[in-house]
N, C-alpha and C positions, 0 to 999 in steps of 0.2 A: 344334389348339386349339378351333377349332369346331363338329369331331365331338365333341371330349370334352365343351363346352359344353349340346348339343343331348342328351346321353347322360344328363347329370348332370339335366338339365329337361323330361326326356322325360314323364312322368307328369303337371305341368302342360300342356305343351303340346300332351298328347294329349286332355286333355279339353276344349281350344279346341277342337283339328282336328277331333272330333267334332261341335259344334254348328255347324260350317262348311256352308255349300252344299256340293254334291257337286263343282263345276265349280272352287271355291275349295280340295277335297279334292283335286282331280287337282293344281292346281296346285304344293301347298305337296309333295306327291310328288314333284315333279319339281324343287321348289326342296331341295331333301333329297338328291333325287338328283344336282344336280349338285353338292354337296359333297361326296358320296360318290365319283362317279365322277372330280372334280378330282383325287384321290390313290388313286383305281385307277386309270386310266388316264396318271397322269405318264410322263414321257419315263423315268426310272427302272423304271417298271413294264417295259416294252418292251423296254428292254435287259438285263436278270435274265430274263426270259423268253426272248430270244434265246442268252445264255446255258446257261437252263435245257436249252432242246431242245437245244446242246450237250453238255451232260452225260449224255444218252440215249445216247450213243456207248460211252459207258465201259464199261472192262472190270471183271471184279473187280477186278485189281490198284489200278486208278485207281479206282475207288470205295473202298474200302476205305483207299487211303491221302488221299482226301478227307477220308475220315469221321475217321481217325485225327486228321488235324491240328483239324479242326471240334470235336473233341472236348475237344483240348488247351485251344484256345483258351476254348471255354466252361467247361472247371473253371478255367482262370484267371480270366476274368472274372467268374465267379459268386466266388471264394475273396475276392476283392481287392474288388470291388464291393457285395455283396448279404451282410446280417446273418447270415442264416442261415448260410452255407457258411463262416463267418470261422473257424471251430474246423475244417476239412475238412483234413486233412495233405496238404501238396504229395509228389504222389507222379509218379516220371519213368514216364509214359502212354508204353513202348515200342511196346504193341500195344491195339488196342481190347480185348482179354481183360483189362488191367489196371483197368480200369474196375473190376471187380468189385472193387477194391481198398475204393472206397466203399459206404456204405449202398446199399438199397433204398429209395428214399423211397415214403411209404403217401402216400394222396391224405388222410386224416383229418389227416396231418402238417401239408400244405402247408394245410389247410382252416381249423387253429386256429391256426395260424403266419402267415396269406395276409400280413399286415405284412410282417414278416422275410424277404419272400422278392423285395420288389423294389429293380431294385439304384441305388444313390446317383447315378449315372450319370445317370438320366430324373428332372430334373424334374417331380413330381407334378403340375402344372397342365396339363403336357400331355400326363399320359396318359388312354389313354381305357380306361375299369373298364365291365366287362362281368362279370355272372353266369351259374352252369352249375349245372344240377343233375348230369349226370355220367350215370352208371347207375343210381346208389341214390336218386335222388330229395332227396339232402343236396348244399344250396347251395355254391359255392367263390368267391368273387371272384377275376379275373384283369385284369391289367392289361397296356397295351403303347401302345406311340405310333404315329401315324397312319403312319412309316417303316415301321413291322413289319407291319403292318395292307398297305402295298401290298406288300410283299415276298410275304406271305399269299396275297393275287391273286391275284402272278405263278405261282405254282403252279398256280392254282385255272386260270390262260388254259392255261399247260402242260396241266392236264387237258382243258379244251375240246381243245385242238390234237388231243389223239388221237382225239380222235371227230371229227374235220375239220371242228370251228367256230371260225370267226375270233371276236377279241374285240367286244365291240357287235354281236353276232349276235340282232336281236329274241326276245325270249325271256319265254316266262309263268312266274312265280314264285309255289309255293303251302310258300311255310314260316312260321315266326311271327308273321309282323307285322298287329298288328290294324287292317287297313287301310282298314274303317269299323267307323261305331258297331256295338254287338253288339246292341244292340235293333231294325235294319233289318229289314224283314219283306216289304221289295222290291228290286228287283236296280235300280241295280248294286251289286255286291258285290266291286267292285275297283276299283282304281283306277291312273292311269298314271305313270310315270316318262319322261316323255321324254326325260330328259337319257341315260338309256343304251335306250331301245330297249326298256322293260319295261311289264309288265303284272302287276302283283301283286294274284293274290287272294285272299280273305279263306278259311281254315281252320276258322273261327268260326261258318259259315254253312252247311255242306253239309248237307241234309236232304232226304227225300223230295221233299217242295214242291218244293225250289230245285233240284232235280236238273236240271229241263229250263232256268233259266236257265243253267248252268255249261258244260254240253252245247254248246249254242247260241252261247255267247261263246268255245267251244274251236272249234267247229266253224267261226268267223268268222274265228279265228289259228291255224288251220292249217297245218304247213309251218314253224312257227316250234321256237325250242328249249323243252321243258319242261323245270321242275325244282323239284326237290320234295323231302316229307318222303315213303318210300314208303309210310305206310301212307295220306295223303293222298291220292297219286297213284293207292293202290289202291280207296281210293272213288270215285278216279274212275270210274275204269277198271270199278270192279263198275256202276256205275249207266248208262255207255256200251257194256257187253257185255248189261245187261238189256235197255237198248233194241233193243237188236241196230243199233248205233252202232261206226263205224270211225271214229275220227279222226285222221289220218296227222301223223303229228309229225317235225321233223328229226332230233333227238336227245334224250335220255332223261337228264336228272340225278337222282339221288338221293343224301342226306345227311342225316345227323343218324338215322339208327334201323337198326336192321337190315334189309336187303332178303332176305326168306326166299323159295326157290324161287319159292313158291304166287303173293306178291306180284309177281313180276319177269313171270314167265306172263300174267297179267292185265292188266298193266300193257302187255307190248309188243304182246298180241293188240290189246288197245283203241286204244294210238296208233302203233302200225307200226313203230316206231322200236326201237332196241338203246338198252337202259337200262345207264348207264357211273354204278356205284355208287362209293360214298365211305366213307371212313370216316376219320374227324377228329377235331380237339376244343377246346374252344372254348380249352384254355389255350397251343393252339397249338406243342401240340411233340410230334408225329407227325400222318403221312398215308398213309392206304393208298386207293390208287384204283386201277378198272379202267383195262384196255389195250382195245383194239379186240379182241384175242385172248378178252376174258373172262377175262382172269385179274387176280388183286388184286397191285397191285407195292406194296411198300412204296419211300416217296421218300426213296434214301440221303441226298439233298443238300439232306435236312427235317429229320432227326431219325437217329440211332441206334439200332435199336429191337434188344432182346435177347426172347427169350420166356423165362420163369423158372417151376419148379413153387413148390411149397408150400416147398421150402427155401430157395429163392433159387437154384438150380443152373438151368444150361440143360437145357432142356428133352432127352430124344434122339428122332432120328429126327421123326414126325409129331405127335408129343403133343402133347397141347394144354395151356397155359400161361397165366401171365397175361403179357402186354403190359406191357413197361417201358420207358421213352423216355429218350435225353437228347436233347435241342430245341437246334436250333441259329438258328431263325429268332426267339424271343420273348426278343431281349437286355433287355427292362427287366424280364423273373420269370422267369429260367432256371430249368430242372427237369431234374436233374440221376438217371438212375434211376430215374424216377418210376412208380409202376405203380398206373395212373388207377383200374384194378377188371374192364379189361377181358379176354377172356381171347382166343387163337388159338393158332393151330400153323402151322409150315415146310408150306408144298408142296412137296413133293418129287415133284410129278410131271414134271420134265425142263425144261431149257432152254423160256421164253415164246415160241411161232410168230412176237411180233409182236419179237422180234431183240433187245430191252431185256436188260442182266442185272441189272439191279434185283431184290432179294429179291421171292420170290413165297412171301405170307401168305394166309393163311382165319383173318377174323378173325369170333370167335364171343363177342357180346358179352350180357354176362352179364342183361342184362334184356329179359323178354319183356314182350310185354303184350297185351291184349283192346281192344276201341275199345268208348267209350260210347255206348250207344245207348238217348234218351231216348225217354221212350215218345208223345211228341209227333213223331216220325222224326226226329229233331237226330242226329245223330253225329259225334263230337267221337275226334282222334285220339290218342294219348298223346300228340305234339306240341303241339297243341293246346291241353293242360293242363300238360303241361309246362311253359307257363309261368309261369302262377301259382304254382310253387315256388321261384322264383329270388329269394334274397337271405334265405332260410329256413338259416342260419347253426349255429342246433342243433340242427336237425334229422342225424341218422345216413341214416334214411331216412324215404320217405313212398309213402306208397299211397295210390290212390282207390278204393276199395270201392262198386260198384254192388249193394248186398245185397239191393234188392228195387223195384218199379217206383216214381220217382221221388224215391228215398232214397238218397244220397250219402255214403258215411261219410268223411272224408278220417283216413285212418290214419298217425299220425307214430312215429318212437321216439328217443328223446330222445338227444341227443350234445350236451347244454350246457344251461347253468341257466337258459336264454331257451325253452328248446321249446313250452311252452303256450302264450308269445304267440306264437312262429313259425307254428304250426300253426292257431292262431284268428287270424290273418293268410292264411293259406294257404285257408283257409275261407272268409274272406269274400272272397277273389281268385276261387275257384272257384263262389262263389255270383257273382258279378258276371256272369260268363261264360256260366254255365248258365241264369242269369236266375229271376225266382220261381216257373217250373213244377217246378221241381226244387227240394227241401229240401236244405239240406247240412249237416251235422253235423260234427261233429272227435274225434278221441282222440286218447290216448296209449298205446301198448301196448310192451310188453316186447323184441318181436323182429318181424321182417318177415315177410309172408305167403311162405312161397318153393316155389314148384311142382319138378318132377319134373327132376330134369338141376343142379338151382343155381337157376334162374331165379327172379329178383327181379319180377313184373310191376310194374307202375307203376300200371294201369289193371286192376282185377277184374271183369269182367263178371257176374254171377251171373244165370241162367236161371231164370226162375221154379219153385220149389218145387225148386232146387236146393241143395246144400252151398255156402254161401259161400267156403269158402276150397279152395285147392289141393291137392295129392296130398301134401304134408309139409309141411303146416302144423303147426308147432309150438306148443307153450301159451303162448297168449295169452288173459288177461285183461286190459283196462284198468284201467291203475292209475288214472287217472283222468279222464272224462268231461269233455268243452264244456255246455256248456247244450242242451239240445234233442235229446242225444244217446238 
């Protein structure tokens, strides 16, 4: 109730925490944090997690007749519970192959529907509503209660465990949270959580300048766990290999974006350590994380996950697919099929070294993107801005176009009769951020800028006296222009 409380008042009381002392900033971090970590670390948490490394044992036969029953039970309680599924025909689930018996669900589905889809069970007051832009850069509201929220965790400790970190293992945190004001223009640029052991720093700030204070406060927590968005991680990592900087780290998380080759290389030469990737989502119903082995397992006792082509069939052999889940952890907005946008394929390269038979996935998800890079040395990561789109409801998708040195276009296309305010919303989030060195502008255009392979960027960088858009960029004109555009 008092996560949901702080969640629904966060916007007010962020812009207190801002005119706060810094020393009044650590604190109210750490009063944050211990209501956070009150219900991630309950006696509950610990025994689902005991459990969970239990479940590592399983064979196929026992996983599969897990998932089967996990699965019963979720289309009943999504049928009997939740608006949407009340028209879903009771069908007798012999084998997880009957599944197919139901839809596909598209994520624009759950997106204009997000009402309809939680179930009567969870009192509204104590759930706590969170936004996602996804891949496309279009908003989704998702809800769940602080129960599902530690169950969440317990997964997230199960992936520490494989990389041999116990839970409250000191750890630097570099993902969204604006953890000082965005007009600071001297360190410190983070601030602490004591109540679990953290150190969170701001994404907001990284810049030539600030390189060497980031450096310096990595190099003083050393030894400790990082974790991060990778391409965050990867500026670090570029600005401690420029130095010609080692800084040994225990273990390596990354989450929330894709970790390509190039990034992972950089990242482990800079902090020593093996980078154990993720891949998630914020509506909570699938998980694919590395092993100690390096390989991606999908978590059978998270989710159900099928790979499907363009008809809805499975996939064969290695193809690549889009990604369809049904969730068995987010009982108050079950997603039943759901296939978020993202795409992967089966490994089929043999039983995992590290003795799991948990599906092994390559998941290849369908947005790329460039980082911003303002001509004052500010660089901002897609994550970074990623969050200024959340709660952008009709928006389809959205792009940020860096078309020429400090000119911002923020690119939308419309999916509901609200997009011009969404995206001149969206506009003045990204102006907030980028601050008044940077102009930012808005449109609306027809379709998405989308480069070579599918890929959606989020963030366009354009090189001077370059073509602004990608290798298949399609016709686009704007229908119609923001002011200043």
């Amino acid at each position: 109730m008092l996560e949901s409380q702080i969640r629904a008042n966060w916007p007010l009381l962020r812009m207190a925490y801002d005119r706060m002392p810094y020393r009044v900033q650590d604190f109210l971090t750490t009063a944050r944090g211990l209501v956070l970590s009150r219900n991630r670390y309950h006696r509950g948490m610990y025994d689902l997690l005991q459990e969970l490394r239990k479940n590592e044992k399983w064979n196929r036969e026992q996983m599969e007749a897990h998932q089967l029953q996990a699965v019963r039970q979720v289309v009943e309680h999504a049928r009997t519970t939740v608006p949407f599924y009340a028209d879903y025909p009771p069908i007798r689930l012999r084998s997880l192959q009957d599944l197919s018996h139901y839809p596909v669900l598209k994520r624009e589905t759950v997106r204009a529907n997000a009402d309809e889809f939680s179930s009567t069970q969870h009192r509204s007051p104590d759930l706590i509503r969170v936004g996602t832009t996804g891949t496309t850069g279009a908003s989704l509201s998702v809800v769940y209660p602080e129960s599902v929220a530690r169950k969440n965790w317990a997964f997230h400790m199960r992936r520490w465990a494989w990389a041999g970190v116990e839970p409250r293992t000191p750890r630097l945190t570099l993902f969204g949270s604006r953890v000082v004001p965005p007009e600071r223009q001297e360190p410190p640029f983070w601030t602490h959580n004591a109540a679990e052991n953290q150190a969170l720093l701001s994404i907001f700030h990284l810049s030539d300048a600030h390189a060497p204070h980031y450096l310096r406060f990595l190099s003083e927590h050393s030894g400790m766990v990082l974790e991060g968005f990778p391409s965050v991680l990867a500026i670090l990592a570029e600005y401690a290999l420029s130095a010609d900087e080692r800084i040994p780290m225990r273990a390596i998380f990354t989450d929330g974006e894709p970790l390509y080759p190039f990034l992972r290389d950089s990242i482990e030469r800079a902090f020593g350590a093996h980078v154990f990737d993720l891949y998630g989502n914020t509506e909570l119903c699938g998980l694919i994380h590395e092993c100690e082995a390096g390989k991606m397992h999908a978590a059978p006792d998270y989710a159900y996950l099928e790979i499907l082509n363009e008809a809805g069939e499975p996939v064969q052999g290695g193809s690549e697919g889009y990604l369809v889940w049904t969730g068995f952890v987010n009982t108050a907005m079950p997603l039943i099929r759901y296939q978020i946008g993202d795409r992967g394929c089966w490994d089929l390269s043999g039983p995992c070294p590290c003795g799991r038979a948990f599906p092994l996935v390559v998941a290849t998800i369908t947005r790329d993107s460039d980082n911003l890079r303002c001509p004052d040395g500010r660089i901002f990561s897609p994550r970074a801005l990623n969050q200024s789109l959340k709660g952008a409801a009709s928006l389809r998708f959205c792009q940020i176009l860096h078309e020429r040195p400090g000119h911002v276009v923020i690119r939308g296309v419309s999916g509901g009769p609200n997009a011009f305010e969404d995206v001149m919303v969206i506009r003045k989030n990204i102006q907030a951020v980028l601050g008044p060195r940077m102009r930012v502008s808005a449109t609306l255009a027809d379709a998405p800028i989308v480069r070579a392979g599918g890929k959606i960027p989020l963030i366009i960088q354009c090189e001077s006296g370059s073509p602004p858009f990608g290798t298949s960029e399609p016709s686009i004109r704007p229908r119609y222009q923001a002011a200043g555009v």
